[in-house]
C-alpha positions as CSV (number, residue, x, y, z in Angstrom):
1,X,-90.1,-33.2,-53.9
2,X,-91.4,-29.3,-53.2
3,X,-90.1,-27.3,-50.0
4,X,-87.2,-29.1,-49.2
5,X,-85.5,-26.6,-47.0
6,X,-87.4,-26.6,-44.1
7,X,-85.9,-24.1,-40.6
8,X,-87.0,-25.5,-37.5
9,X,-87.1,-22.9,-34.3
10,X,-85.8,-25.0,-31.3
11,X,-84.0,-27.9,-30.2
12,X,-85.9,-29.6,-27.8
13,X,-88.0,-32.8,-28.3
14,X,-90.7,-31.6,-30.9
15,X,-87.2,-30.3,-33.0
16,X,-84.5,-32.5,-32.9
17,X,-87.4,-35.1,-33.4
18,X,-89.2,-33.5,-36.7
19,X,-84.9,-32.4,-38.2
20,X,-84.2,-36.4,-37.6
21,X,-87.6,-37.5,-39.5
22,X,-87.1,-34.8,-42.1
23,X,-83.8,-35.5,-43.1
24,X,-85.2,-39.4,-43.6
25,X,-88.1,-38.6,-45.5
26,X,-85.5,-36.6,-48.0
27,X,-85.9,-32.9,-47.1
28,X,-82.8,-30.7,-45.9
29,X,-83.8,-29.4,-42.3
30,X,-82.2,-26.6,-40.3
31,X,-82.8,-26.0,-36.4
32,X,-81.7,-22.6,-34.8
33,X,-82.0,-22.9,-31.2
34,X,-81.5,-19.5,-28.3
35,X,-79.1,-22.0,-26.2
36,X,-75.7,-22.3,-26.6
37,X,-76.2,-25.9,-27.0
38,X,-79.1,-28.6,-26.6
39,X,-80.1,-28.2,-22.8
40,X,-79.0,-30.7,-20.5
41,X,-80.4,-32.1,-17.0
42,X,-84.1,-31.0,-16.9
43,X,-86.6,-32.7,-15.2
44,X,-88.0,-36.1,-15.3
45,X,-90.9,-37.1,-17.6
46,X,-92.8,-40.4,-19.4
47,X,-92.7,-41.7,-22.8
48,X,-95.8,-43.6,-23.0
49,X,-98.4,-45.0,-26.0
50,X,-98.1,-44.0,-29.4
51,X,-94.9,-42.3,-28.1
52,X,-93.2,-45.5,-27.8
53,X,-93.3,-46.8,-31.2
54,X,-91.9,-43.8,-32.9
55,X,-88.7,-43.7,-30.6
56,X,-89.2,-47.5,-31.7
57,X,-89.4,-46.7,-35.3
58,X,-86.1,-44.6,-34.7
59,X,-84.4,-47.0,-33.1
60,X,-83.7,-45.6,-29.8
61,X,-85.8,-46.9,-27.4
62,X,-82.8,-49.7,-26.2
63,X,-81.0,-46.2,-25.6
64,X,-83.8,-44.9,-23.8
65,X,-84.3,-47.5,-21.3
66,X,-80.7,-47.7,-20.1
67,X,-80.9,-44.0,-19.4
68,X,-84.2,-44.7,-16.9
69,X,-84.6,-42.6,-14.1
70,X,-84.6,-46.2,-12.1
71,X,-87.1,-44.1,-9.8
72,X,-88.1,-47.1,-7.0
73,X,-91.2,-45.1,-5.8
74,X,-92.4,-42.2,-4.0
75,X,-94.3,-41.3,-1.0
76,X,-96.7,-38.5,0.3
77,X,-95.3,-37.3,3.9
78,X,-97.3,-34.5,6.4
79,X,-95.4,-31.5,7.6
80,X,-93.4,-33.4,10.1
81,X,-92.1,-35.7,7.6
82,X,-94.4,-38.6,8.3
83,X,-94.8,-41.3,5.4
84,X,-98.5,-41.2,5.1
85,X,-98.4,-43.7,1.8
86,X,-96.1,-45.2,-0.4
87,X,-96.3,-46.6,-3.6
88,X,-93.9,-48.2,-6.4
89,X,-92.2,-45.9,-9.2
90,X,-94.3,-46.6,-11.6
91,X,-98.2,-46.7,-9.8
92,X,-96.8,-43.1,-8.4
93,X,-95.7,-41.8,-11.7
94,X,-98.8,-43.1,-13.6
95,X,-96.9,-45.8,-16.0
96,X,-97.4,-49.5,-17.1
97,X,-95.8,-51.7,-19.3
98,X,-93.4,-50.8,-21.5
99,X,-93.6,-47.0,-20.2
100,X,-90.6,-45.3,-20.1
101,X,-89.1,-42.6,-17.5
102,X,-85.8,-40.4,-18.3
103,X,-84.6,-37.2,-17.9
104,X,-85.4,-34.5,-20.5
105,X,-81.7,-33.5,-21.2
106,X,-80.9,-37.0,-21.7
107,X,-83.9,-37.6,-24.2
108,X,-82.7,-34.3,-25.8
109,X,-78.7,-35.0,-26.1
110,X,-79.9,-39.1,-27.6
111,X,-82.3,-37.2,-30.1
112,X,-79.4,-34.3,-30.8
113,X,-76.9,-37.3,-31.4
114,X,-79.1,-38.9,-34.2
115,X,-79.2,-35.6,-35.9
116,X,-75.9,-33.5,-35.4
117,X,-74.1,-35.4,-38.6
118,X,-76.5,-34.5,-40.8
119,X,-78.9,-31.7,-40.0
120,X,-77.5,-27.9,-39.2
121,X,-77.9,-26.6,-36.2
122,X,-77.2,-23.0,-35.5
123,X,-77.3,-22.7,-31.4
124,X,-77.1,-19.1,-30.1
125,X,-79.0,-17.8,-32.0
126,X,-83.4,-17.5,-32.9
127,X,-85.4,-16.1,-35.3
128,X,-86.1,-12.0,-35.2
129,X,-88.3,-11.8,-37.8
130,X,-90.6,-13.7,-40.8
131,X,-91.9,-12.7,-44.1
132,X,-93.8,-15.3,-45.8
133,X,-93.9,-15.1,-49.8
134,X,-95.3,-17.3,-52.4
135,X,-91.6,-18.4,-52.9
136,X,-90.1,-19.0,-49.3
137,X,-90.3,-17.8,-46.1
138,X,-87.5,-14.8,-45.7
139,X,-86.1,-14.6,-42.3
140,X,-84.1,-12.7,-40.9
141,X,-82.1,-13.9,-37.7
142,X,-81.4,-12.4,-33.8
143,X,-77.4,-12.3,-35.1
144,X,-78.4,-10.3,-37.7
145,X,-78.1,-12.8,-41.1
146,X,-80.8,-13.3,-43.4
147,X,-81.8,-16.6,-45.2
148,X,-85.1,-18.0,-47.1
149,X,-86.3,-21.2,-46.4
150,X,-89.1,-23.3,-48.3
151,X,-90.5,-23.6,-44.8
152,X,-90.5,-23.0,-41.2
153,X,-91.8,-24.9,-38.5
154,X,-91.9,-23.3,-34.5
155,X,-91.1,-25.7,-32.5
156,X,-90.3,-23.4,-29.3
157,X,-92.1,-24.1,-26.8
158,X,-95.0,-22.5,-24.7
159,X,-93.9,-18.7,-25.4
160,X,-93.3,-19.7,-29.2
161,X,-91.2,-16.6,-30.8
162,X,-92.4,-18.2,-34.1
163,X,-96.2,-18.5,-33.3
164,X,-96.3,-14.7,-31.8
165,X,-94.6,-13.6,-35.8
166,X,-96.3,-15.9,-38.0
167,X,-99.7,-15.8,-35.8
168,X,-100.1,-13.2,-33.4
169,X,-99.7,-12.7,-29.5
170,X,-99.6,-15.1,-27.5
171,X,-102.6,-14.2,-25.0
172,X,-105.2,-14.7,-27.9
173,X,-103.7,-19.0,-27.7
174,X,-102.1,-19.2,-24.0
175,X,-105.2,-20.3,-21.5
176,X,-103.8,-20.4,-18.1
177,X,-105.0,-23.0,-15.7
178,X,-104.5,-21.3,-12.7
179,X,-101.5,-22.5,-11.5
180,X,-98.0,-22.1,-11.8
181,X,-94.9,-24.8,-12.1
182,X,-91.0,-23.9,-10.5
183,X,-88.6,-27.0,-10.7
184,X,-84.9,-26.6,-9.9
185,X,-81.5,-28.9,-8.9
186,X,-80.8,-28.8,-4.7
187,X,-78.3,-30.6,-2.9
188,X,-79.8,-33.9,-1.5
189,X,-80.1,-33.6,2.0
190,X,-82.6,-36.2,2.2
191,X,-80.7,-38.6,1.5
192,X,-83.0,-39.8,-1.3
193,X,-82.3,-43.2,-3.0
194,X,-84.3,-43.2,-6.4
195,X,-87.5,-41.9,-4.1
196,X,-89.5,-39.1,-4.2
197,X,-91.5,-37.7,-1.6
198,X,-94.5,-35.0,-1.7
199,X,-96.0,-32.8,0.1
200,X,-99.6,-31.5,0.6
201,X,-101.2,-28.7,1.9
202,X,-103.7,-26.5,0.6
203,X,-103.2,-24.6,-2.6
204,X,-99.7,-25.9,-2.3
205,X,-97.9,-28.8,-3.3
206,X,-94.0,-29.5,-3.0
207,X,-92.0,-32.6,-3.8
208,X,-88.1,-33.6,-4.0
209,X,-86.7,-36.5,-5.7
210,X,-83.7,-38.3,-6.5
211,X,-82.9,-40.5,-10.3
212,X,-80.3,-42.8,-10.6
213,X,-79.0,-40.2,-13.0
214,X,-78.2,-37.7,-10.4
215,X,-76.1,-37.6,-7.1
216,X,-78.5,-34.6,-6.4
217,X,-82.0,-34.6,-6.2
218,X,-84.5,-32.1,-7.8
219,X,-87.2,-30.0,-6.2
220,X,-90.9,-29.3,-7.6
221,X,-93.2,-26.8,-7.0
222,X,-96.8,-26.4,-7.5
223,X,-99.1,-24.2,-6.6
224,X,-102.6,-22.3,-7.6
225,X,-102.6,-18.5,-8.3
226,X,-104.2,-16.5,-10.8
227,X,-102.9,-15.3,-13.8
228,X,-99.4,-13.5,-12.6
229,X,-97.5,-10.7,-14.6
230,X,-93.7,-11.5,-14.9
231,X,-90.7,-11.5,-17.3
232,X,-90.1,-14.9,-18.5
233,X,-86.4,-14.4,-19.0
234,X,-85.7,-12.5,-15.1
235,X,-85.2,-15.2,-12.9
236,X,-84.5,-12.9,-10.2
237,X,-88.5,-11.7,-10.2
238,X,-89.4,-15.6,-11.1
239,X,-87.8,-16.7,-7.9
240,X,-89.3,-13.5,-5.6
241,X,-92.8,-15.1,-6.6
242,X,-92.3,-18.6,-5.9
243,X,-90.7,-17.5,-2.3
244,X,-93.7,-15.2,-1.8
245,X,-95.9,-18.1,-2.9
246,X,-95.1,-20.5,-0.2
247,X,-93.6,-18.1,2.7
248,X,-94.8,-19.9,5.9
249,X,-94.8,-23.0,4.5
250,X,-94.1,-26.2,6.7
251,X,-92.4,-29.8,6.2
252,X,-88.5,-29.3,4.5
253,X,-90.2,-26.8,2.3
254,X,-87.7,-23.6,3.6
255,X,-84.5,-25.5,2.4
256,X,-85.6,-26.4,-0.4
257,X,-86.4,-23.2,-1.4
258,X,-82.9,-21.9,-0.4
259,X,-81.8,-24.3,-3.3
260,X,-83.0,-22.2,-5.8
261,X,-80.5,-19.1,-5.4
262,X,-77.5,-21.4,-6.8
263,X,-79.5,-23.5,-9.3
264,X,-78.6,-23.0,-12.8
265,X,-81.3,-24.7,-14.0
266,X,-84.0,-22.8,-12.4
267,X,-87.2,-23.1,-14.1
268,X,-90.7,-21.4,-13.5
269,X,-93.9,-20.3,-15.1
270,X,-97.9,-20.8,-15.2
271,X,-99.2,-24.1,-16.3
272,X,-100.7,-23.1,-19.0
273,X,-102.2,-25.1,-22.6
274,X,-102.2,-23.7,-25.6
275,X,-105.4,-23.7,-28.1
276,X,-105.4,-22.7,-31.4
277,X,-108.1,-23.0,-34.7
278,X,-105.0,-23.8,-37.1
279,X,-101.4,-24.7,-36.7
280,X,-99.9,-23.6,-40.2
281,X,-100.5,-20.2,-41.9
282,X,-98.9,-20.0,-45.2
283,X,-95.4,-21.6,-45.2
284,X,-95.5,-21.4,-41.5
285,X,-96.2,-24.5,-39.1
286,X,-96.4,-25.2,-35.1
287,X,-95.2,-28.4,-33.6
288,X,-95.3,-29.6,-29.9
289,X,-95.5,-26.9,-27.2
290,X,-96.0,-24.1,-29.6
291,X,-98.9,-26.2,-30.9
292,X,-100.9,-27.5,-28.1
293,X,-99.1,-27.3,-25.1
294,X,-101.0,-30.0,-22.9
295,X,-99.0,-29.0,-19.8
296,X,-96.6,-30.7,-17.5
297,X,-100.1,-31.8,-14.8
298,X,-101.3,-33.5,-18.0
299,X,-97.8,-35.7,-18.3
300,X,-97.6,-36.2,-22.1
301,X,-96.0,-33.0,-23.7
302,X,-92.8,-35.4,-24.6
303,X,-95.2,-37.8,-26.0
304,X,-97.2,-35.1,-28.0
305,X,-94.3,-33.7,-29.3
306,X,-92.6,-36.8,-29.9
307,X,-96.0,-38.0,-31.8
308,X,-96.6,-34.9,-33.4
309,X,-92.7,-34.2,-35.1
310,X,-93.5,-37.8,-36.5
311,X,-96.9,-37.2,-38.4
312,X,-95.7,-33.7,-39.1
313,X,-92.8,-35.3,-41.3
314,X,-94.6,-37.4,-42.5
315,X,-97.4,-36.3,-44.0
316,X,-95.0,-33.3,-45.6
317,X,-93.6,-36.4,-47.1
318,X,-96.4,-37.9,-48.5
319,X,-97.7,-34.7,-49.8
320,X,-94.3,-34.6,-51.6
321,X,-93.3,-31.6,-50.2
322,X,-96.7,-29.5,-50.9
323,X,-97.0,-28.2,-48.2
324,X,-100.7,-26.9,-47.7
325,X,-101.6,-30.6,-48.1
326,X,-98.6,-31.3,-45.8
327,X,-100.5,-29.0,-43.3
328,X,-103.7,-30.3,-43.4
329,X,-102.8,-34.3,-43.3
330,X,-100.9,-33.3,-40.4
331,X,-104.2,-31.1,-38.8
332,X,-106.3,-34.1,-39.8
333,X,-104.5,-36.9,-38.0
334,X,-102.8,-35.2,-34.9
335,X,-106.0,-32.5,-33.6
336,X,-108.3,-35.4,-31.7
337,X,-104.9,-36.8,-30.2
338,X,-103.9,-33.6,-29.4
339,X,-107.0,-32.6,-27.7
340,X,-107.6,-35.7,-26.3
341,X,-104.3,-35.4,-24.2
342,X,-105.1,-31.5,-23.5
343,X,-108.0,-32.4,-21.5
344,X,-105.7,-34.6,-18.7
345,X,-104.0,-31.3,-18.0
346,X,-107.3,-30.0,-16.2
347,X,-108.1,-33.2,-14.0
348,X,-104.8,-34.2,-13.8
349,X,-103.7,-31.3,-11.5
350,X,-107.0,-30.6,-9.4
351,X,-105.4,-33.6,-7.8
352,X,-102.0,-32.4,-7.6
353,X,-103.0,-29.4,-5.8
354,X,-105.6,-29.3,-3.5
355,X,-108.0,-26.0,-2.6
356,X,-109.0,-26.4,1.1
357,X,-107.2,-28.1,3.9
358,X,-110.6,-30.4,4.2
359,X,-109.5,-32.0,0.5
360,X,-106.0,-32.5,1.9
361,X,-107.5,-34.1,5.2
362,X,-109.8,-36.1,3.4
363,X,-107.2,-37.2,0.5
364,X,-104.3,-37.7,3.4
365,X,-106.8,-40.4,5.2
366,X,-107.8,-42.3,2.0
367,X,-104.1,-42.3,0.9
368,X,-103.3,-44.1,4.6
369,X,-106.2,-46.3,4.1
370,X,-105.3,-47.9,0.5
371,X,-103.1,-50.8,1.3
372,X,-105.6,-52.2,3.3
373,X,-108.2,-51.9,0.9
374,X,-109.6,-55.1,-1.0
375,X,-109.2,-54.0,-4.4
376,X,-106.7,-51.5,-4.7
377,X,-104.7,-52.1,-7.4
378,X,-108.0,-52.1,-9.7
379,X,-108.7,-48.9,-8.2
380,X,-105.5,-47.4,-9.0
381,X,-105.6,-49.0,-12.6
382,X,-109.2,-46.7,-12.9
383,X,-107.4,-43.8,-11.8
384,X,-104.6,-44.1,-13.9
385,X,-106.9,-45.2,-17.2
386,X,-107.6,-41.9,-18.9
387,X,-103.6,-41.4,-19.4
388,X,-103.2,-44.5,-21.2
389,X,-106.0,-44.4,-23.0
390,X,-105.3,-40.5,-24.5
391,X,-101.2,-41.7,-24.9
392,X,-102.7,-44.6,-27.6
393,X,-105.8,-42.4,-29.0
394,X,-103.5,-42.4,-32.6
395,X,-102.9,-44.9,-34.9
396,X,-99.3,-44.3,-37.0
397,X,-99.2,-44.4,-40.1
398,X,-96.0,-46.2,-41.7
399,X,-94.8,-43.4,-44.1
């Protein structure tokens, strides 16, 4: 076996994920991750199609369903509150059959337990820079060591450190879709039970919900704007221009908002997809987000990056090790899946956030109408058919 050593840039999904089949398929992985340890909490999100069977073929999946959000259902209300429609947790969150729902911080801390006896992970800590030989990659490291690895894989998200070094600035692969994303913890003065309720109005869309997982709830914040100049790491400035975004806004939109000052898991940015020609250059790969970030409005980054660590593995394995043919098996059998998930992200939220307040009047009275339409539940199984389709557009190879 060539290249065993392989450094993986972040513990999230796509990394704990790819360390966990790495160290099966015989190489010696190594994660560095920024945190001081793998993130808890998070938001909620699916694990659907192809997705399934490899947190099947890793023996997890029992795991994952007793974490389940146990979401009931979720309703769209007008600005006085008013229940305009309500449907069951898994019509409103777009799943069917064995579809699974959890928290990211729980899928994180069941991946990170699979892994932490056998694979190193140096938290506090990220990669400063990369110098790709014919030997090894040399890198040297934020705390100021130096190592060489056979290999190194980014597998940091949307604002990959590793992509901008190995490949170049990120504005030549980020494509923002003219929106941006804020989700943080509030207190639950709702009074939610496993529900989730959202609001509508135009350019805007707000929602709060509550997990079985949580005494609190979570608020989520959606909205169009074009492309916006800020600091990803000041959260201070992140939270001026969500404020400034929906100032005036009605429903329970204000206190949610307060929620944010005390939130420690405040999160914002643009939704936003990356594109790229190739994802290796050299001794250097791209996995998940730092790949071909799909989005959160196209609702399978878990599963693309859960898909993707799998086939990434595993054709490094059946190239034994080599890893330009590594590279390309892994090009060759994850770019249509990839893609074909990347286009939800565009359709997905022209729904989610509506331009004018005649598509919010229009899409308020046809929401109030469904129930007593003949027919309904084939209509929401056509609405909900491109998902499923895209989350089983792979076929996995045993390796």
């Amino acid at each position: 076996m060539k290249n065993r050593t392989v450094l993986i840039s972040g513990a999230s999904i796509a990394g704990t994920t790819l360390a966990y089949w790495l160290r099966r398929h015989g190489f010696t992985p190594t994660v560095v991750e920024r945190a001081p340890s793998v993130r808890e909490g998070g938001y909620k999100i699916d694990i659907r199609g192809a997705a399934l069977d490899v947190v099947t073929r890793m023996g997890v999946l029992a795991e994952i369903r007793r974490e389940r959000t146990g979401v009931l259902g979720g309703s769209i209300v007008d600005a006085a509150g008013k229940r305009v429609a309500s449907m069951d947790g898994d019509t409103f969150g777009g799943r069917e059959g064995d579809d699974a729902e959890i928290l990211r911080g729980d899928l994180n801390r069941i991946l990170y337990d699979l892994t932490k006896g056998e694979v190193e992970y140096l938290f506090e800590d990220s990669i400063a820079t990369l110098a790709d030989t014919a030997h090894g990659v040399e890198v040297t490291f934020e705390s100021g060591g130096r190592r060489t690895f056979d290999l190194v894989v980014g597998a940091d998200g949307l604002h990959s450190t590793t992509r901008a070094l190995a490949f170049g600035p990120e504005e030549r692969f980020v494509r923002d879709l003219g929106y941006c994303v804020s989700i943080f913890s509030v207190p639950n003065h709702l009074g939610l039970d496993r529900w989730e309720l959202t609001y509508v109005s135009p350019g805007r869309t707000a929602l709060a919900y509550s997990t079985a997982k949580d005494t609190g709830a979570k608020a989520m914040f959606l909205f169009a704007s074009e492309p916006l100049a800020y600091d990803h790491r000041d959260r201070d400035e992140q939270r001026e221009l969500l404020a400034r975004a929906y100032a005036g806004e009605g429903w329970e939109v204000p206190r949610l908002l307060t929620g944010m000052e005390h939130a420690d898991d405040f999160y914002f940015d643009s939704l936003s997809q990356v594109h790229m020609d190739r994802w290796s250059r050299g001794r250097v790969a791209l996995v998940g987000d730092a790949a071909y970030c799909a989005s959160p409005a196209s609702g399978q980054g878990t599963s693309l990056a859960l898909v993707g660590a799998y086939v990434l593995a595993g054709e490094l394995a059946a190239a034994g090790g080599e890893h330009e043919a590594g590279f390309d098996g892994y090009e060759r059998e994850m770019r249509g899946f990839a893609e074909r998930n990347q286009s939800l992200g565009p359709a997905n939220i022209k729904r989610m956030v509506m331009r004018s307040k005649a598509q919010v009047r229009i899409s308020m009275t046809m929401l109030s109408l469904l129930k007593y339409l003949p027919g309904k539940d084939r209509m929401m199984a056509k609405v909900l058919e491109p998902i499923h389709k895209a989350a089983n557009a792979i076929e996995l190879k045993d390796y």
